[in-house]
N, C-alpha and C positions, 0 to 999 in steps of 0.2 A: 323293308320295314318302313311304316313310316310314322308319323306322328301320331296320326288318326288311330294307328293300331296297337298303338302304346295306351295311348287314353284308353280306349277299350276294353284294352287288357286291364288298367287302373278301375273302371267303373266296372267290371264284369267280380273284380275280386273285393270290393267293396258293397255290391249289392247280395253275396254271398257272405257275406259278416253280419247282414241287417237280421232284424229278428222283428216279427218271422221276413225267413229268406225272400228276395224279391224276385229271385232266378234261380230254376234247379239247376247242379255242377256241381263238379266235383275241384275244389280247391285246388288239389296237389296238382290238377294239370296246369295252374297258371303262374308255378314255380319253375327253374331249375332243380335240376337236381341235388346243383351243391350251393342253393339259394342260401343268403344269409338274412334274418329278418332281426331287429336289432330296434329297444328304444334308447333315442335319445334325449338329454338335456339330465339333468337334477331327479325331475320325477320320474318319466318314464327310461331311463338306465335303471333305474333302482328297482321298478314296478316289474319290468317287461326282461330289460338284460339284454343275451344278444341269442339268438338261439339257431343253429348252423343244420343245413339239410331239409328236404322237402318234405319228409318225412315225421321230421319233429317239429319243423315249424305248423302244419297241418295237427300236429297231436296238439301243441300247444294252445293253437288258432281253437280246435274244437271244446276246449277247456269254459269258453266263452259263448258259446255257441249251441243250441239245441240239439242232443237232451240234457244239457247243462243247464241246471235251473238260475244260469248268471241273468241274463237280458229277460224283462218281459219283453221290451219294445225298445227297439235300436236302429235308426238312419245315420246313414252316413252320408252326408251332402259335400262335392268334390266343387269346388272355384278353379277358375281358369287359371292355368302354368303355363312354365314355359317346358318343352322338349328341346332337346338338340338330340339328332339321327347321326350316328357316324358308323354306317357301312350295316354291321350284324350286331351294333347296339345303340343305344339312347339313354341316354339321362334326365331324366323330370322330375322337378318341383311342382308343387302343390300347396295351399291352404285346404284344407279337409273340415265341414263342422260336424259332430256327432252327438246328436241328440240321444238321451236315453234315460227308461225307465228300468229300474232292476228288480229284480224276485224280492230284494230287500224291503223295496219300500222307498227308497230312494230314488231323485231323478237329476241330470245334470244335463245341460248343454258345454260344449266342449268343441276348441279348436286346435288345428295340431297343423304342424309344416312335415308333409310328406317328401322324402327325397328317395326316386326309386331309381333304380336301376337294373334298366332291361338288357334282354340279350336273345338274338335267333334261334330259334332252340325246335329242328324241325321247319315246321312250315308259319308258326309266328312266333311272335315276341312273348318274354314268356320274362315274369321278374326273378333278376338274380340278386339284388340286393334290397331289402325295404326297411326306413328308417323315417321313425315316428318320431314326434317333440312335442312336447304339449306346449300350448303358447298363450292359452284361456279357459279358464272353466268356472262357471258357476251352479249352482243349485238351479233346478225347477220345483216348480209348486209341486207338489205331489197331488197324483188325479183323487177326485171327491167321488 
């Protein structure tokens, strides 16, 4: 495993969140099994919580996601981190921005520290741990 393929797996599971998708796949394969996906800090603990398995984390992820009428329009732009490789796992930080419009009417730009953690699972890295923060967010204009 190496760094390159940790990123990968990061941008492969975030272009799968964007709305509409930027890549067809199928989520659950870029979990573990007994993945934990978890927000952190004040607001997202409160929003998000912590929710255990690939299976529910995948139910929870689609809650969001098309044919959910949550996101019209949703990017998610990934900044350079750092990785550390050690053997059959890695650990990586991240700044994340996420842009978005919603079914509501509403639009926000939004930044978050991503802290993942991956593990060999098979023939690549696959996230066993994912922990969001929110650290900025303001309103967008809404489109005219």
């Amino acid at each position: 495993m190496t760094g390159t393929d940790v990123v990968d797996t990061l941008t492969r599971y975030l272009a799968l969140c964007d709305v509409p998708a930027r890549e067809q796949g199928d989520l659950a394969d870029l979990f573990t099994e007994d993945a934990v996906w978890e927000g952190g800090g004040s607001t997202y603990a409160g929003k998000f919580g912590r929710t255990e398995g690939r299976e529910a984390i995948v139910s929870m992820l689609s809650g969001y996601l098309p044919p959910s009428p949550h996101f019209r329009t949703n990017v998610h732009l990934l900044f350079p981190g750092t990785v550390d490789v050690d053997g059959s796992t890695a650990q990586g930080s991240w700044s994340m921005q996420q842009l978005s419009r919603y079914e509501s009417g509403g639009a926000e730009m939004m930044v978050a520290r991503l802290d993942v953690t991956f593990r060999l699972d098979g023939d690549r890295p696959r996230i066993s741990r994912f922990r969001t923060e929110r650290v900025f967010s303001a309103p967008l204009p809404e489109e005219r």
